[in-house]
C-alpha positions, 0 to 999 in steps of 0.5 A: 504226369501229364505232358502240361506237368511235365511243361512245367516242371521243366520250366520251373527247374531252368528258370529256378536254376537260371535264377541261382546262377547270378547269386552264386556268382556274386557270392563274395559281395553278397556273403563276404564283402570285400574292399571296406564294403559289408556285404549285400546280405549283412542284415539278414546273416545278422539274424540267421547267420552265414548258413541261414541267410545263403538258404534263403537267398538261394531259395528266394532266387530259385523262386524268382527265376522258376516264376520268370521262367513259367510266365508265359504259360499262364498265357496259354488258357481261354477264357477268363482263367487266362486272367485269373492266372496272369494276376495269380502269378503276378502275385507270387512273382511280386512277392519273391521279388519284394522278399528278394529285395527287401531280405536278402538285399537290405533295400529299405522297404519305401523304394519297394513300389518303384521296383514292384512298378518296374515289374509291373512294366516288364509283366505288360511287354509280355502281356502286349508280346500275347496280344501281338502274338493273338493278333498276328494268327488273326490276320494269318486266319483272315487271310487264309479265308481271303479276307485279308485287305492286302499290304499298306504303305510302308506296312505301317498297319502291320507295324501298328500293334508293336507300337506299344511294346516299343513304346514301353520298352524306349519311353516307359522303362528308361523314365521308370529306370531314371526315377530308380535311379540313384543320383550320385551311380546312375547304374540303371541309365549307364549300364542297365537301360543302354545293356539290357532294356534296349538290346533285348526289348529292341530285339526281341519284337522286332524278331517276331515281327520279322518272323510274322510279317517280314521285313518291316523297317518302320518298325527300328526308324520309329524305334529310334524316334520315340527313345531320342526325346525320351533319352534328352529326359532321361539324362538331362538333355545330353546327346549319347549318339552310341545309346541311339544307334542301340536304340536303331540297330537292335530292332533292326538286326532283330526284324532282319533275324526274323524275316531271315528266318521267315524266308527260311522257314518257307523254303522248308528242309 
């Protein structure tokens, strides 16, 4: 077995593991129910049974994190094979998720483009996370050989090819997030855009923005700028302070984690 294989086996088997945790954890409203509720699973255990429809799920979930976890490697070839796997595991990923959805969760298959369109917008952060990750090793290059045009003001030209990421992880998924969004529990805008979307898509960025570039804090203030109008959309004009300062502070500990680790990294053992 090559050193590539063994790569992805070990990604295949956290990522599939990392996939089954949640569905193990919520046993009890998948399988079971509880307080007057059906459960999740109640339409596929009506085919399969209890045994049949927990094989399926687990294995639909295994699936679904094994393909999350070996996302980035496609990435890793030259040339046009890096675009023919890229569509090739967006296919598969697409298609575990819409079985995940529509099988094991019930959901009606008409919302099925909304979601696969929100998956499409998480695969592009990591396409753009690439291309940002490509651009950086040119300018290294670039000013290695002494090419390089030197610091602009403010280091807005280091921050410039971040700003897609941020503006589809502080515009694009929460307008995305609030047509999902159901009316009556706004479970995507109350917990899942101001818990996970902007921590994570705040952090992460701006930890290898900091790595790369170092200490850049044009990056959190515009952060903060483009996600204040889009959060006046997204929840009907209301003024959530604290969802802001999130919007702030995540990429802000994120840029600062890096360059910390930049400077680190310089200094060596």
């Amino acid at each position: 077995m090559t050193d590539r294989q063994k790569q992805w086996l070990l990604r295949i088997l956290l990522g599939g593991g990392a996939g089954v945790l949640p569905a193990l954890a919520l046993w009890g409203p998948l399988f079971a129910g509880g307080y007057s509720a059906p459960p999740v699973c109640r339409g596929l255990m009506d085919v399969l049974g209890l045994p049949g429809a927990a094989a399926v799920t687990l294995g639909l979930c295994f699936g679904f994190g094994a393909a999350v976890g070996v996302a980035t490697l496609p990435f890793e070839d030259q040339g046009g094979r890096v675009l023919r796997r890229s569509l090739l595991h967006f296919a598969v990923t697409a298609c575990l998720f819409s079985a995940l959805l529509t099988l094991s969760l019930g959901m009606e298959p008409r919302w099925l483009p909304l979601w696969l369109l929100l998956l499409a917008a998480v695969y592009l952060v990591i396409w753009l996370g690439r291309w940002v990750g490509w651009y950086g090793e040119v300018r290294q290059l670039r000013r290695a050989l002494g090419l390089d045009a030197g610091p602009s003001p403010l280091h807005w030209r280091e921050t410039l090819p971040y700003l897609p990421v941020l503006l589809l992880v502080n515009a694009g998924l929460p307008l995305l997030l609030a047509l999902l969004d159901a009316p009556d529990v706004p479970v995507l805008r109350a917990l899942v855009l101001p818990c996970l979307v902007l921590p994570l898509g705040g952090f992460c960025p701006a930890l290898s923005l900091g790595k790369r570039q170092g200490l850049r804090p044009l990056y959190p203030l515009a952060s903060l700028l483009v996600f204040v109008p889009a959060s006046l959309w997204v929840y009907g004009g209301q003024t959530i302070p604290l969802f802001w300062a999130v919007s702030l502070c995540a990429p802000l500990l994120g840029n600062l984690a890096g360059w910390a680790w930049r400077r680190q990294g310089r200094r060596g053992p």
